[in-house]
N, CA and C atoms of all chains as a GROMACS GRO file, in nm:
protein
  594
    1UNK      N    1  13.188   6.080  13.089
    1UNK     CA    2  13.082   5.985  13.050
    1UNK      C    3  12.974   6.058  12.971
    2UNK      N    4  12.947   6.014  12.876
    2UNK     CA    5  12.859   6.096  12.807
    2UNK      C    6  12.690   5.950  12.730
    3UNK      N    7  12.632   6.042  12.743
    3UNK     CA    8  12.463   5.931  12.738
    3UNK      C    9  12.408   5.981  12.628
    4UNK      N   10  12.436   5.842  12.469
    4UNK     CA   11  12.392   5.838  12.360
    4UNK      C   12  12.215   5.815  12.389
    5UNK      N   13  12.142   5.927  12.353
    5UNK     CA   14  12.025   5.897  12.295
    5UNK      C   15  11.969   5.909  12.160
    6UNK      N   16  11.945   5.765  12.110
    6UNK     CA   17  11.862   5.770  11.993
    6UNK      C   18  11.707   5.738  12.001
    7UNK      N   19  11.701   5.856  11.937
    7UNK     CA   20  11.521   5.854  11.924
    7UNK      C   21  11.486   5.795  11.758
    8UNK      N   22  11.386   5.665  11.818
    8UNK     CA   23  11.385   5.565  11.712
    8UNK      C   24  11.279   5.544  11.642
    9UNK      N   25  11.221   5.590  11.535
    9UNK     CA   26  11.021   5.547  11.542
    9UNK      C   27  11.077   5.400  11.406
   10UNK      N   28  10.983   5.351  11.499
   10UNK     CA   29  11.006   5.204  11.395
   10UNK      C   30  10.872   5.167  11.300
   11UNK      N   31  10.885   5.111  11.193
   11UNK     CA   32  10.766   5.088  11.094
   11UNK      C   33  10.635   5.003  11.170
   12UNK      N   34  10.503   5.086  11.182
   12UNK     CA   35  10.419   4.986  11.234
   12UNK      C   36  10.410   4.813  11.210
   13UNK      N   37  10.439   4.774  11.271
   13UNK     CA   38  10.405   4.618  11.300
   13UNK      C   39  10.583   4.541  11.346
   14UNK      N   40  10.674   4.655  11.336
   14UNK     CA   41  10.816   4.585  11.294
   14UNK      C   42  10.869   4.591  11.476
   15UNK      N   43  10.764   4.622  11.515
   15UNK     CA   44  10.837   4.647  11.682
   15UNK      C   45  10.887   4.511  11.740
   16UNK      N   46  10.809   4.434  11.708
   16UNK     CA   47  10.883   4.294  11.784
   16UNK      C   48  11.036   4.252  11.732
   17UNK      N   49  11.037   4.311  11.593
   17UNK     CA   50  11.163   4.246  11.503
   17UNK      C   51  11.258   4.322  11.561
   18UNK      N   52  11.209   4.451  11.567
   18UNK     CA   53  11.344   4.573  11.603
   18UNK      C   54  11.400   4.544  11.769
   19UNK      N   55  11.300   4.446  11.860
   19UNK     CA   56  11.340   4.453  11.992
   19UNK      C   57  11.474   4.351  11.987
   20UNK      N   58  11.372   4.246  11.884
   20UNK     CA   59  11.498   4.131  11.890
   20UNK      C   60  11.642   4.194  11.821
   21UNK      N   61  11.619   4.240  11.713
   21UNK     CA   62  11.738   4.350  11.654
   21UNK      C   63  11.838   4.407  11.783
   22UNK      N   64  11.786   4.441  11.893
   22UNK     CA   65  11.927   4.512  11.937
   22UNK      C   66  11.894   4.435  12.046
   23UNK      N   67  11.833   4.326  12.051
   23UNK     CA   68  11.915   4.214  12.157
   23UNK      C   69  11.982   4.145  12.107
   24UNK      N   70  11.985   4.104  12.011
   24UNK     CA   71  12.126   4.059  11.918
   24UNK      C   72  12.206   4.135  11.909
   25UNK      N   73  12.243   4.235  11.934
   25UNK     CA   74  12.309   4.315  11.884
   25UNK      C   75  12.406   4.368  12.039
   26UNK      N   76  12.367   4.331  12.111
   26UNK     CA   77  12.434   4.347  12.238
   26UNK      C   78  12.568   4.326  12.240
   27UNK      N   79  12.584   4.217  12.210
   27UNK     CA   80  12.749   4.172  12.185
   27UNK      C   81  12.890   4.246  12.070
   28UNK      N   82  12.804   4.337  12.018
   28UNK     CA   83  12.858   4.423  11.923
   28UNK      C   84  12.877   4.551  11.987
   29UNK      N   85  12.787   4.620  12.071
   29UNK     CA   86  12.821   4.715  12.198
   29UNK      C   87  12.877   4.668  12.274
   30UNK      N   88  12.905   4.560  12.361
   30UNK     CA   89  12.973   4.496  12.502
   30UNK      C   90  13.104   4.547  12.436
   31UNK      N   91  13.115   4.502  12.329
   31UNK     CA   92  13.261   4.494  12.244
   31UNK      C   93  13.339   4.643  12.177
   32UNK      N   94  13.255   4.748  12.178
   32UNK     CA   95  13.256   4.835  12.135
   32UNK      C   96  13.357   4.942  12.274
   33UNK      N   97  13.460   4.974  12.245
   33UNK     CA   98  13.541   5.091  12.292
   33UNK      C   99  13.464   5.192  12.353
   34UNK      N  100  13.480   5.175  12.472
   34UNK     CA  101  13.411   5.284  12.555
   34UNK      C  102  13.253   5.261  12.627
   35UNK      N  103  13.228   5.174  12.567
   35UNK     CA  104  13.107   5.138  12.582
   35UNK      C  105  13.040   5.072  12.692
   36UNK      N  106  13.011   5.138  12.814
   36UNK     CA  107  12.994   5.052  12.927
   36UNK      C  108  12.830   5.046  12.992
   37UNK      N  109  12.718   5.040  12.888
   37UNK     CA  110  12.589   5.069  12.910
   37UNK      C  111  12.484   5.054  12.794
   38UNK      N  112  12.393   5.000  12.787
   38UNK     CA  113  12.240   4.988  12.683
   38UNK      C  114  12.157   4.996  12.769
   39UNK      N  115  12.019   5.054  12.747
   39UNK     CA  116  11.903   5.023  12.757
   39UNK      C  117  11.819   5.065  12.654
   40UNK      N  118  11.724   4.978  12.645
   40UNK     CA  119  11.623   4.999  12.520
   40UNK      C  120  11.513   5.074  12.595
   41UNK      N  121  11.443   5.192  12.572
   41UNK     CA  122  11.288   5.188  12.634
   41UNK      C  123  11.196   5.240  12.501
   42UNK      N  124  11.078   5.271  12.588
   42UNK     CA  125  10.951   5.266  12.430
   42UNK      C  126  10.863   5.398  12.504
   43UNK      N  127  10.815   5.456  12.406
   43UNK     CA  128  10.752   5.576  12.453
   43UNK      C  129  10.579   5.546  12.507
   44UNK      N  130  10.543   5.574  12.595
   44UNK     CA  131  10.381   5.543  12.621
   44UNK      C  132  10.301   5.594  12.558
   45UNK      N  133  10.367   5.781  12.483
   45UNK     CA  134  10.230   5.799  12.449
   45UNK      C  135  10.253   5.750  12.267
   46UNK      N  136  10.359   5.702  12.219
   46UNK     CA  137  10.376   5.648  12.086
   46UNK      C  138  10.442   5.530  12.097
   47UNK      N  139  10.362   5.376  12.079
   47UNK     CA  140  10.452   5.290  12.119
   47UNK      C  141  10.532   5.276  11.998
   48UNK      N  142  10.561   5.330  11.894
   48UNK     CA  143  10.626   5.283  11.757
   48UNK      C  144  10.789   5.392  11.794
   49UNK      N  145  10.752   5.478  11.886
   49UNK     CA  146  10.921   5.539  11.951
   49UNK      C  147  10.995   5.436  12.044
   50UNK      N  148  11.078   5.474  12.039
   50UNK     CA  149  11.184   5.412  12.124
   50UNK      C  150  11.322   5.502  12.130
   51UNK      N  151  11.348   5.471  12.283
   51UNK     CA  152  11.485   5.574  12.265
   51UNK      C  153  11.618   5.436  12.360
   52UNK      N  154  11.646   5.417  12.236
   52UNK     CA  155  11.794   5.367  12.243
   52UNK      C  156  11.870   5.476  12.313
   53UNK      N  157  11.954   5.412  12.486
   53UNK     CA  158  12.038   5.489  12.548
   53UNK      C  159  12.163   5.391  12.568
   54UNK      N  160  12.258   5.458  12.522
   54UNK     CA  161  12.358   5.434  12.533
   54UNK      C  162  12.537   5.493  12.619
   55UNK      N  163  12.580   5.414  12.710
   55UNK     CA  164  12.681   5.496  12.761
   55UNK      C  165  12.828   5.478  12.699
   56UNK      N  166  12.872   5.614  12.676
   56UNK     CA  167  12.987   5.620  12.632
   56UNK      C  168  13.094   5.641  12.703
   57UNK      N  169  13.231   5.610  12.716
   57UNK     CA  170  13.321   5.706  12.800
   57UNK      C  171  13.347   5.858  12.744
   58UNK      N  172  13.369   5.812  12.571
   58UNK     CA  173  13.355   5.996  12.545
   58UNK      C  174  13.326   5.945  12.420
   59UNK      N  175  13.257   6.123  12.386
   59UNK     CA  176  13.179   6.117  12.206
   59UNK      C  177  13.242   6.059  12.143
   60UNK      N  178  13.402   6.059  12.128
   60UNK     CA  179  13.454   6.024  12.031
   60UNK      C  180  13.409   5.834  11.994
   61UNK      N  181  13.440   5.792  12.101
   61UNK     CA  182  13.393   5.648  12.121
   61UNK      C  183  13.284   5.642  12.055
   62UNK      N  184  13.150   5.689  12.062
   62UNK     CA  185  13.062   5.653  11.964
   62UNK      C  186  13.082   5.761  11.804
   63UNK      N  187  13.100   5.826  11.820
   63UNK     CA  188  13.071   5.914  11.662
   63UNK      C  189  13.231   5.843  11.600
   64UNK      N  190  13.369   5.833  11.610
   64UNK     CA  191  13.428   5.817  11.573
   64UNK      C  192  13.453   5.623  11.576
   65UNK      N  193  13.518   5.572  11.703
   65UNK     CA  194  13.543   5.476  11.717
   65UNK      C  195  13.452   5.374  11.602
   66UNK      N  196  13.331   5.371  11.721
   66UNK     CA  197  13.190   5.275  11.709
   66UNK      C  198  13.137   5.274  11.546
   67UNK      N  199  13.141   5.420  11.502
   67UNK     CA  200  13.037   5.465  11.382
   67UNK      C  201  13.157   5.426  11.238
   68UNK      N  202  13.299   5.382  11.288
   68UNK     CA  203  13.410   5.385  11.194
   68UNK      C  204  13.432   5.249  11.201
   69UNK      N  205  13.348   5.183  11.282
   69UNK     CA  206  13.413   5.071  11.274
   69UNK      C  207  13.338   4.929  11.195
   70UNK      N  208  13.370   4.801  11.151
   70UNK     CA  209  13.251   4.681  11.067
   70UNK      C  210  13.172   4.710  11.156
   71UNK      N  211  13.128   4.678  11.295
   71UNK     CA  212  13.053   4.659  11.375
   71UNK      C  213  12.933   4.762  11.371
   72UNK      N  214  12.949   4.836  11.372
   72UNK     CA  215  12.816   4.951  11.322
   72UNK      C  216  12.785   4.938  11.180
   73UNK      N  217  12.826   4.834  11.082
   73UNK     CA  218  12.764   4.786  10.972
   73UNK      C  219  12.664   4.701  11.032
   74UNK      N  220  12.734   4.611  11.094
   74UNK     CA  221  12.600   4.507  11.110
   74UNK      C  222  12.513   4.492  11.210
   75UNK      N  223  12.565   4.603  11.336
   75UNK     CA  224  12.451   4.692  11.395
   75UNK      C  225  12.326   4.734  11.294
   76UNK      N  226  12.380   4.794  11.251
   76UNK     CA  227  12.293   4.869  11.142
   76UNK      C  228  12.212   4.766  11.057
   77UNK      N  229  12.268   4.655  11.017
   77UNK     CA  230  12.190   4.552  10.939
   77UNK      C  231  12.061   4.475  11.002
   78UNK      N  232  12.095   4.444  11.174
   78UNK     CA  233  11.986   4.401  11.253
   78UNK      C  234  11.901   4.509  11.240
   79UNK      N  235  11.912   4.611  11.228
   79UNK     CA  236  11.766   4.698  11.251
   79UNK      C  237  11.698   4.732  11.158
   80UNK      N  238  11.850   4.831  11.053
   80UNK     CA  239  11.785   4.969  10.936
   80UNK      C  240  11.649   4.965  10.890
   81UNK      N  241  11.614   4.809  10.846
   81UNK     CA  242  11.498   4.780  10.806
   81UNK      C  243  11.369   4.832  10.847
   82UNK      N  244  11.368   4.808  10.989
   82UNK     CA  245  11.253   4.819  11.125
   82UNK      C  246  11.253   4.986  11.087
   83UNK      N  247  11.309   5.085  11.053
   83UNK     CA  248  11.313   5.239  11.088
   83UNK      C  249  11.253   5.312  10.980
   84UNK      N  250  11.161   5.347  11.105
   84UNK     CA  251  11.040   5.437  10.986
   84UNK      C  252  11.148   5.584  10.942
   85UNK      N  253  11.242   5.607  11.024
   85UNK     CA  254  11.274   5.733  10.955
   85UNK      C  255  11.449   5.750  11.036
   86UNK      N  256  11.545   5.833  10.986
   86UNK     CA  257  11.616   5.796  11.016
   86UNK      C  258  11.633   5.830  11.172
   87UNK      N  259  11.730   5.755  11.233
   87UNK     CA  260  11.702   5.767  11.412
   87UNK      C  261  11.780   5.954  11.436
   88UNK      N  262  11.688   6.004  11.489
   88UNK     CA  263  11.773   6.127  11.590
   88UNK      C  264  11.835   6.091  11.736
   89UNK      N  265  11.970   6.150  11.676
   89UNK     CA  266  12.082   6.093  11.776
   89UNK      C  267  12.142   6.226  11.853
   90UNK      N  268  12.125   6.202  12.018
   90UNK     CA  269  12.210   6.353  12.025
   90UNK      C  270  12.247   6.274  12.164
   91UNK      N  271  12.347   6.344  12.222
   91UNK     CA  272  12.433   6.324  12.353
   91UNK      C  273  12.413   6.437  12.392
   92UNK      N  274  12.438   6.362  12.561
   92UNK     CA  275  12.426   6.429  12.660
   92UNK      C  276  12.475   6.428  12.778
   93UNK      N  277  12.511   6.508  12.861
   93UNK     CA  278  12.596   6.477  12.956
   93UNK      C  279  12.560   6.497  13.093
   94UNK      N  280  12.572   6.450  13.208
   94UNK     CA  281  12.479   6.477  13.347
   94UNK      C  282  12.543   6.651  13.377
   95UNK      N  283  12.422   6.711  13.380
   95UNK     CA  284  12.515   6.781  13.477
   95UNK      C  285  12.463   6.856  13.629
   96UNK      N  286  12.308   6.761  13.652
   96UNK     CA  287  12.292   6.727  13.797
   96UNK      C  288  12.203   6.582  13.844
   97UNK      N  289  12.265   6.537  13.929
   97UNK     CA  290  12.207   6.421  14.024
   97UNK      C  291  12.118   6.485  14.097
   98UNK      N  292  12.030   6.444  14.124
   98UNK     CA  293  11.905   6.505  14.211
   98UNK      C  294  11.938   6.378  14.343
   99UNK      N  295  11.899   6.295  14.304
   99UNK     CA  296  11.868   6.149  14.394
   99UNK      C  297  11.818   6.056  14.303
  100UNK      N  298  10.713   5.098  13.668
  100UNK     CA  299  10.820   5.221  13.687
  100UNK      C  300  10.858   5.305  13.530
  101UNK      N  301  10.860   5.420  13.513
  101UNK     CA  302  10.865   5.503  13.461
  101UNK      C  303  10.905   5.632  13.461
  102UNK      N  304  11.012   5.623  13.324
  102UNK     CA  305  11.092   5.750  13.271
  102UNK      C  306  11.011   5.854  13.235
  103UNK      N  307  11.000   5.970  13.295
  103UNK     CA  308  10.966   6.088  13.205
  103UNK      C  309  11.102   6.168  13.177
  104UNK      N  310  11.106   6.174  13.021
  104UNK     CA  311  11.176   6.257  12.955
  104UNK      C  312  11.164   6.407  12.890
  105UNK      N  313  11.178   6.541  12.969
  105UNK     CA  314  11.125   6.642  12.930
  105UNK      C  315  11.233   6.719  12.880
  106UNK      N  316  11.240   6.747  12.733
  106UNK     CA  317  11.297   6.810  12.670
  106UNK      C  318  11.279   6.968  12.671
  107UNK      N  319  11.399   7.012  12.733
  107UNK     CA  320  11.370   7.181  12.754
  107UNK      C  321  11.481   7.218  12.713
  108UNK      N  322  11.424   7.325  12.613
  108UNK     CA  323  11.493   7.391  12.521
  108UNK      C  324  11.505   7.542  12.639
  109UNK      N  325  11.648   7.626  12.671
  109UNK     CA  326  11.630   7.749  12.782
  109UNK      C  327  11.661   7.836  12.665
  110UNK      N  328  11.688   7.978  12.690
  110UNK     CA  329  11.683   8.096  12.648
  110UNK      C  330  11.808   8.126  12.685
  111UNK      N  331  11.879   8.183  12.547
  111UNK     CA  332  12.026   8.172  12.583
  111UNK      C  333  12.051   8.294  12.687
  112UNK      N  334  12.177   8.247  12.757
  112UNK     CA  335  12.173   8.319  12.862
  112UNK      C  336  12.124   8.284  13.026
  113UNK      N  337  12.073   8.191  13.002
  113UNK     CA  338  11.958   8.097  13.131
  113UNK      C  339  11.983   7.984  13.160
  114UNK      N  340  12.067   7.970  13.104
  114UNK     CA  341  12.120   7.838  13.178
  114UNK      C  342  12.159   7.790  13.259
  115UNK      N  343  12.250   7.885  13.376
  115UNK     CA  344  12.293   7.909  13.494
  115UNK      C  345  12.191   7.936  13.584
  116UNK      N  346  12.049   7.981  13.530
  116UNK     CA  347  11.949   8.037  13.642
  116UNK      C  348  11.861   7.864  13.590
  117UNK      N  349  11.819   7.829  13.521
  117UNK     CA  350  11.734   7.677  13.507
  117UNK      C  351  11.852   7.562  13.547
  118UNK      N  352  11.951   7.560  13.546
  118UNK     CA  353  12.000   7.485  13.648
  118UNK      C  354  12.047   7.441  13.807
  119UNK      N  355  11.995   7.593  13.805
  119UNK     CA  356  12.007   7.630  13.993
  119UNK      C  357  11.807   7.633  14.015
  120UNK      N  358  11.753   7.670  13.956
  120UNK     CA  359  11.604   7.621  13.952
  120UNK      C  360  11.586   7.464  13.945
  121UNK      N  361  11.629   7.385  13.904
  121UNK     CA  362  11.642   7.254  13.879
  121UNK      C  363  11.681   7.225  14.024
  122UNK      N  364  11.781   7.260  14.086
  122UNK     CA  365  11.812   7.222  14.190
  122UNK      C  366  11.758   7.233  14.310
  123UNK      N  367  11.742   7.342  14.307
  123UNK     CA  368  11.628   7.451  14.401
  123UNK      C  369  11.492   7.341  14.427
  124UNK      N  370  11.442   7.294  14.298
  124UNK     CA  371  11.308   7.234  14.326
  124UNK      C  372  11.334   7.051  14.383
  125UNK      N  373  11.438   7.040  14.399
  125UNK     CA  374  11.481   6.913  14.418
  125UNK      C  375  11.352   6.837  14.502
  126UNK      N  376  11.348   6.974  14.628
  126UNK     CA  377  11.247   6.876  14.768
  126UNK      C  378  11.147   6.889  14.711
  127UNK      N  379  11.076   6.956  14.617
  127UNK     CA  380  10.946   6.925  14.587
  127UNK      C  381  10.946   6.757  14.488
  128UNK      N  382  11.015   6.727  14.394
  128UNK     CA  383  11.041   6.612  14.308
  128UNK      C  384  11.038   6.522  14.493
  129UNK      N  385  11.114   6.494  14.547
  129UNK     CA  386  11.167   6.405  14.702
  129UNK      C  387  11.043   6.345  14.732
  130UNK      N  388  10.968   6.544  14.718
  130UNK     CA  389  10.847   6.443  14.804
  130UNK      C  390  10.735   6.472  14.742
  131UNK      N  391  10.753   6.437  14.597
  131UNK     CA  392  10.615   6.426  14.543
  131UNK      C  393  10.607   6.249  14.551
  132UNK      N  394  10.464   6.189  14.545
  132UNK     CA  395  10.439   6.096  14.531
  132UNK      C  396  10.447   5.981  14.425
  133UNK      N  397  10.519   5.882  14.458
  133UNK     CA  398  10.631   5.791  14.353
  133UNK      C  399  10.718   5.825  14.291
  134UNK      N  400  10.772   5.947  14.314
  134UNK     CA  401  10.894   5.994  14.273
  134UNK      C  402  11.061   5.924  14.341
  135UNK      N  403  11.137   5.855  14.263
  135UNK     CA  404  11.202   5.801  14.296
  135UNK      C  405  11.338   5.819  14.275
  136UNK      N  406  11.391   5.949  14.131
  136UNK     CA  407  11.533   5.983  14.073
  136UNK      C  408  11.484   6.086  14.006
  137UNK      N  409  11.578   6.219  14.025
  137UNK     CA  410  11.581   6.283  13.897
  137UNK      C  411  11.716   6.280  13.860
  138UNK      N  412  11.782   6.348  13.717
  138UNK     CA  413  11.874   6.372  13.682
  138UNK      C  414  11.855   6.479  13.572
  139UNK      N  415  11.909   6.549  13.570
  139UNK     CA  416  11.939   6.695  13.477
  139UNK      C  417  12.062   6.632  13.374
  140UNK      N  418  12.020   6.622  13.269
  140UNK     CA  419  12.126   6.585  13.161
  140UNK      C  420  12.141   6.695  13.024
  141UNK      N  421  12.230   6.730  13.006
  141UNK     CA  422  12.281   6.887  12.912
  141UNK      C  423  12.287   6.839  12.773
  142UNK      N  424  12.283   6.857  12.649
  142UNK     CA  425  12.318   6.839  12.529
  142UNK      C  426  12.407   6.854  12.488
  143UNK      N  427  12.509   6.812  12.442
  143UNK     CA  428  12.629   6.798  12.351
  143UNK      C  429  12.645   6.924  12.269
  144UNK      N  430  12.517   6.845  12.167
  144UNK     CA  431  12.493   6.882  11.994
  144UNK      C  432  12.451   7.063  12.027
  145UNK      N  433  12.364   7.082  12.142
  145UNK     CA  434  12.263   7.208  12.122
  145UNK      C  435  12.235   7.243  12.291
  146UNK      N  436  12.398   7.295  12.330
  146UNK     CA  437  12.396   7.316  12.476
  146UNK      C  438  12.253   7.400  12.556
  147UNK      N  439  12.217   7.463  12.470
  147UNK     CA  440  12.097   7.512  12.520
  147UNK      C  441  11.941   7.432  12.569
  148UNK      N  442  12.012   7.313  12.509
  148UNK     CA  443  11.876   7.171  12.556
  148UNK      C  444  11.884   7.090  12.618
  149UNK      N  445  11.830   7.059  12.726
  149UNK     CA  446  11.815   6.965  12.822
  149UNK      C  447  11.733   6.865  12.843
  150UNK      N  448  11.789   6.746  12.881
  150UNK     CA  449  11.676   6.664  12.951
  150UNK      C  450  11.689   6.625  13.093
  151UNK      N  451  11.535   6.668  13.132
  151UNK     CA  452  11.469   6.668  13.311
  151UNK      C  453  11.434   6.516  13.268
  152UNK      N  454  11.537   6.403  13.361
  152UNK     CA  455  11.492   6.294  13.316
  152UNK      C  456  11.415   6.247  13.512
  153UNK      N  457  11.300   6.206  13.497
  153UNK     CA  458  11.298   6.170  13.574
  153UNK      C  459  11.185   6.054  13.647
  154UNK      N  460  11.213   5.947  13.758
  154UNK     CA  461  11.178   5.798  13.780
  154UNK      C  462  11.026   5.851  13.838
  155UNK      N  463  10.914   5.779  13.784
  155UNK     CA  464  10.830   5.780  13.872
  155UNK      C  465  10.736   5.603  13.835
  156UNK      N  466  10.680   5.556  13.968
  156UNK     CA  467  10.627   5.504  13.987
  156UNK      C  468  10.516   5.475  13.909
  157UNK      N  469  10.427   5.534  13.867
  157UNK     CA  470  10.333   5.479  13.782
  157UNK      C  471  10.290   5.641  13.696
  158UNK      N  472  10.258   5.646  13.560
  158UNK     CA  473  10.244   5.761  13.472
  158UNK      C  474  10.137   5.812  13.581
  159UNK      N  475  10.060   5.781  13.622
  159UNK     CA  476   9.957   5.907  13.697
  159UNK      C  477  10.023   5.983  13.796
  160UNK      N  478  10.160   5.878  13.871
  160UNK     CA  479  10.213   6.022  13.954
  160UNK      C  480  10.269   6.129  13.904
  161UNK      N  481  10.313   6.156  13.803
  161UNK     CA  482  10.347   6.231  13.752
  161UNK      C  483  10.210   6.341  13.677
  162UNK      N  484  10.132   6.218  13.593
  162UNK     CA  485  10.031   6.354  13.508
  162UNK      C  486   9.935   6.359  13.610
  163UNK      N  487   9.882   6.281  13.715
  163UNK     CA  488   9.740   6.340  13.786
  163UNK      C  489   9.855   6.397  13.929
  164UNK      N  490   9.904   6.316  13.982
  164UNK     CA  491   9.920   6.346  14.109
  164UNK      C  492  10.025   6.465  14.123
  165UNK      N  493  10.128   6.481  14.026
  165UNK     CA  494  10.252   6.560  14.042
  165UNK      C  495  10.137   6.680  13.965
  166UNK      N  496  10.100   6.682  13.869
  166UNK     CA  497  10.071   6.766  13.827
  166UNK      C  498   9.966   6.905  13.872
  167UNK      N  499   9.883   6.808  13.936
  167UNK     CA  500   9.769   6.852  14.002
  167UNK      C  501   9.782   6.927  14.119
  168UNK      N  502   9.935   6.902  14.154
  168UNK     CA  503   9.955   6.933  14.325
  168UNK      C  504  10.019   7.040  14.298
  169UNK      N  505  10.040   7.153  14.445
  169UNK     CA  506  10.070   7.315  14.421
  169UNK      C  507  10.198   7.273  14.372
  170UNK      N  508  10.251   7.183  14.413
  170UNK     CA  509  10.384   7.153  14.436
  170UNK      C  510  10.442   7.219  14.255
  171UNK      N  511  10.365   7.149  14.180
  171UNK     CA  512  10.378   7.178  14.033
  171UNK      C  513  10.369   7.334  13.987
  172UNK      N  514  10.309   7.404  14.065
  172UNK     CA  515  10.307   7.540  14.028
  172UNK      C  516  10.446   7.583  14.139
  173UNK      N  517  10.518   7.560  14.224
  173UNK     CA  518  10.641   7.594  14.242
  173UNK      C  519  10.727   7.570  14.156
  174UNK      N  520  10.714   7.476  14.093
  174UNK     CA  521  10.839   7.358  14.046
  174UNK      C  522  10.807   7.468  13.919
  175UNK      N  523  10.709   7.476  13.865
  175UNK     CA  524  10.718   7.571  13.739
  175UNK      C  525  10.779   7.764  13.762
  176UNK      N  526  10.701   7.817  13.896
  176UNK     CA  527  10.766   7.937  13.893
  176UNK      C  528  10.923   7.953  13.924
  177UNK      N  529  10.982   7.807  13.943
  177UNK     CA  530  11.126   7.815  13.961
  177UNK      C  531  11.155   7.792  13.863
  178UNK      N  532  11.124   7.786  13.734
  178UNK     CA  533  11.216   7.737  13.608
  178UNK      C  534  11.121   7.795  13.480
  179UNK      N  535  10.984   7.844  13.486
  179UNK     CA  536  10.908   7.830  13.364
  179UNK      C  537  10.993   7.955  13.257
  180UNK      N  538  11.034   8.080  13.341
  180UNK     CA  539  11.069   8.161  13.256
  180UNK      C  540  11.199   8.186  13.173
  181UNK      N  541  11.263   8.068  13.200
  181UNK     CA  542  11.426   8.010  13.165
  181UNK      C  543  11.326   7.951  13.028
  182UNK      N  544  11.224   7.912  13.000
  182UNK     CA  545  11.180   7.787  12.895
  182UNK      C  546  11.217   7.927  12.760
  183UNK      N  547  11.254   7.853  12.667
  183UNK     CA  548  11.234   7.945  12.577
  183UNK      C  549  11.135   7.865  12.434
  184UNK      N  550  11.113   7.732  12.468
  184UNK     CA  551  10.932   7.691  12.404
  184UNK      C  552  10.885   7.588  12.556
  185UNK      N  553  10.773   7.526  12.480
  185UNK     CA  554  10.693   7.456  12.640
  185UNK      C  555  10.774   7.300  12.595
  186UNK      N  556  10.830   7.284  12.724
  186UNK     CA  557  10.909   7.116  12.743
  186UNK      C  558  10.809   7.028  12.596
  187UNK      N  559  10.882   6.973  12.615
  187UNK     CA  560  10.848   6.792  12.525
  187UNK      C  561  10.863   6.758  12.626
  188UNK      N  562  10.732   6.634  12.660
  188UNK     CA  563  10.763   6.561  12.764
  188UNK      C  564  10.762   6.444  12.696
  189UNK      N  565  10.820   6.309  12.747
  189UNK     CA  566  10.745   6.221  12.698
  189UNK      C  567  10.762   6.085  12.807
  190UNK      N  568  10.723   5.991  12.831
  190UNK     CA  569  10.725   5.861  12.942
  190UNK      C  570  10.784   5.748  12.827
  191UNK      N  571  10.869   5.677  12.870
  191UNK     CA  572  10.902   5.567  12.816
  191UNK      C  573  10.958   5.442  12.945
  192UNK      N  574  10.871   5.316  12.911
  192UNK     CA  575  10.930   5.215  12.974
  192UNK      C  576  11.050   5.111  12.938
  193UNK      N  577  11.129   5.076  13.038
  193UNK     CA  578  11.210   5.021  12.993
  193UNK      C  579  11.182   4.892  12.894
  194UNK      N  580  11.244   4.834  12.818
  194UNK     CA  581  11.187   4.760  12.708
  194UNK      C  582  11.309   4.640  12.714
  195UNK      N  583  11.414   4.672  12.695
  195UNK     CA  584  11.538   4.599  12.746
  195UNK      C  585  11.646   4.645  12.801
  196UNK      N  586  11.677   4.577  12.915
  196UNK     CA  587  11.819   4.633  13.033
  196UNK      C  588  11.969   4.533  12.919
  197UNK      N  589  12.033   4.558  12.901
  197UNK     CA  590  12.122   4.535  12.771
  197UNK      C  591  12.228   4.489  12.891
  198UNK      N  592  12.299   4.576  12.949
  198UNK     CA  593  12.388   4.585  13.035
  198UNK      C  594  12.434   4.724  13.082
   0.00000   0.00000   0.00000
């Protein structure tokens, strides 16, 4: 299992558009190979960040599958707009549970 | 309720000692106040970077109350010298639960 984070800064004023953007967009991840997880959150001390988390079963599923497929076109169409710059994307993998 | 996300970059070579430090400090995180999850998550892209992701109750337990307490100067002499720059921290609330 591996945990897509994108770190997102969106164009001042476009935050409401970009929330609705990947709540529409849900049904294009549900659908997506490997894909068993979203959450959106927003940074406190910059509300114009956001880090899109995403669960994968493995990288390939998102960098290959997801990123090769129409569906990350029009992923991409609900948002690109909203993005002040392009998103930094990196994975990560648990490798301790605390509690 | 609130994510802190602390981005720690270790010193190659230290990775095995800041992840047994990570662990080590578990009971201080247990029983600091509104502390509710941690998780240690590794990087893919840049194995040497991590994120200390972890649940707290309201941003002051973490910056007044966690911080302020000795507890925070353990939690640091178990891991500070593994840092090879000072964490990124940052808090983000959830914004949307997707699935």
């Amino acid at each position: 299992m591996i945990l897509e984070i994108a770190q997102i800064d969106v164009k001042a004023g476009s935050e409401a558009k970009f929330e609705a953007g990947v709540k529409n967009a849900l049904p294009l991840f549900k659908a997506a190979k490997g894909c068993s997880g979203l959450e959106l959150r927003r940074s406190v001390e910059n509300p114009r960040r956001y880090r899109l988390m995403i669960q994968w079963a493995t990288l390939e599923n998102h960098t290959v599958d997801f990123r090769g497929s129409p569906d990350f076109q029009k992923w991409r169409a609900l948002v690109a707009d909203c993005f002040d710059d392009a998103p930094q994307v990196e994975h990560v993998t648990q490798v301790l549970k605390g509690f």
